[in-house]
C-alpha positions in Angstrom: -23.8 9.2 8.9 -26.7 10.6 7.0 -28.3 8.7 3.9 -26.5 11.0 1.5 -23.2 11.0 2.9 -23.4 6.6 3.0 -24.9 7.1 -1.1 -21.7 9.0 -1.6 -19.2 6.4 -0.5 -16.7 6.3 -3.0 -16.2 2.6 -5.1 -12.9 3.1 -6.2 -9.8 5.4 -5.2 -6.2 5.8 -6.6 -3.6 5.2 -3.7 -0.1 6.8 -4.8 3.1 6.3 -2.2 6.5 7.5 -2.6 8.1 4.8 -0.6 7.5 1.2 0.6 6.9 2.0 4.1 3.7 4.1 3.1 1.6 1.1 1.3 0.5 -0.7 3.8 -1.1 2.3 5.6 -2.4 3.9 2.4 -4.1 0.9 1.2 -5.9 -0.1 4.8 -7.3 3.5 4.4 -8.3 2.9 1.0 -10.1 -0.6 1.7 -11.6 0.8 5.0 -13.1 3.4 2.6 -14.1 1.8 -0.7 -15.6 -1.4 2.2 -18.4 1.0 2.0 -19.7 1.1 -0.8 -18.4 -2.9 -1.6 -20.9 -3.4 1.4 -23.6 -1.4 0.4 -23.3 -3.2 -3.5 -22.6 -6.7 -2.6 -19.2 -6.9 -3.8 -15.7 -7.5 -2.8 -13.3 -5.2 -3.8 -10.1 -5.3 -5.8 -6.6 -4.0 -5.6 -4.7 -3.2 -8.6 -1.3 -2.6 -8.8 -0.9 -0.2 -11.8 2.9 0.9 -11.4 5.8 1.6 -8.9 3.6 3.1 -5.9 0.3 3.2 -8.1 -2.7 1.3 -6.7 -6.8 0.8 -8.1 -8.5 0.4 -5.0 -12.0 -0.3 -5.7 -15.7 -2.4 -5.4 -15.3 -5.0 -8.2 -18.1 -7.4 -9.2 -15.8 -9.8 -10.2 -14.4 -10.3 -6.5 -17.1 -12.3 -4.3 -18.8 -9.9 -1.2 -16.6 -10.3 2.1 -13.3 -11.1 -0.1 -10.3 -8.5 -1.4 -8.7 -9.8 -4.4 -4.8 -8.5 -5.9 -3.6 -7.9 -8.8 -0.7 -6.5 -10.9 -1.7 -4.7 -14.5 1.2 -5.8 -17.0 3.0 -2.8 -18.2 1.8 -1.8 -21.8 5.6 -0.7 -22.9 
């Protein structure tokens, strides 16, 4: 991995599934990415349930380095 490709790590991806049996896959993937750039920033990184098969995946200062945090945005309607 070169030094631009590691500065280019994304710290956050959308995750959309159209069935249960796809989440668990899709957000290892996710986290396995986004790990990167928590790494490289010193943070842990956050998953956000935003809506049926809708997921936040990203490096969140909030969340201490090493951990992976969950939660579930309350629907606005």
């Amino acid at each position: 991995m070169t030094e631009r490709d590691h500065n280019s790590t994304p710290g956050m991806i959308e995750v959309r599934v159209g069935s249960h049996a796809e989440v668990d896959a899709a957000l290892d993937g996710a986290i396995g990415t986004v790990r990167n750039a928590a790494t490289r920033h010193q943070t842990g990184i956050m998953v956000t349930r935003t809506g049926p098969g809708r997921y936040i995946v990203r490096a969140h200062p909030a969340v201490p380095f090493g951990l992976i945090r969950e939660q579930h945005q309350q629907d606005l309607a």
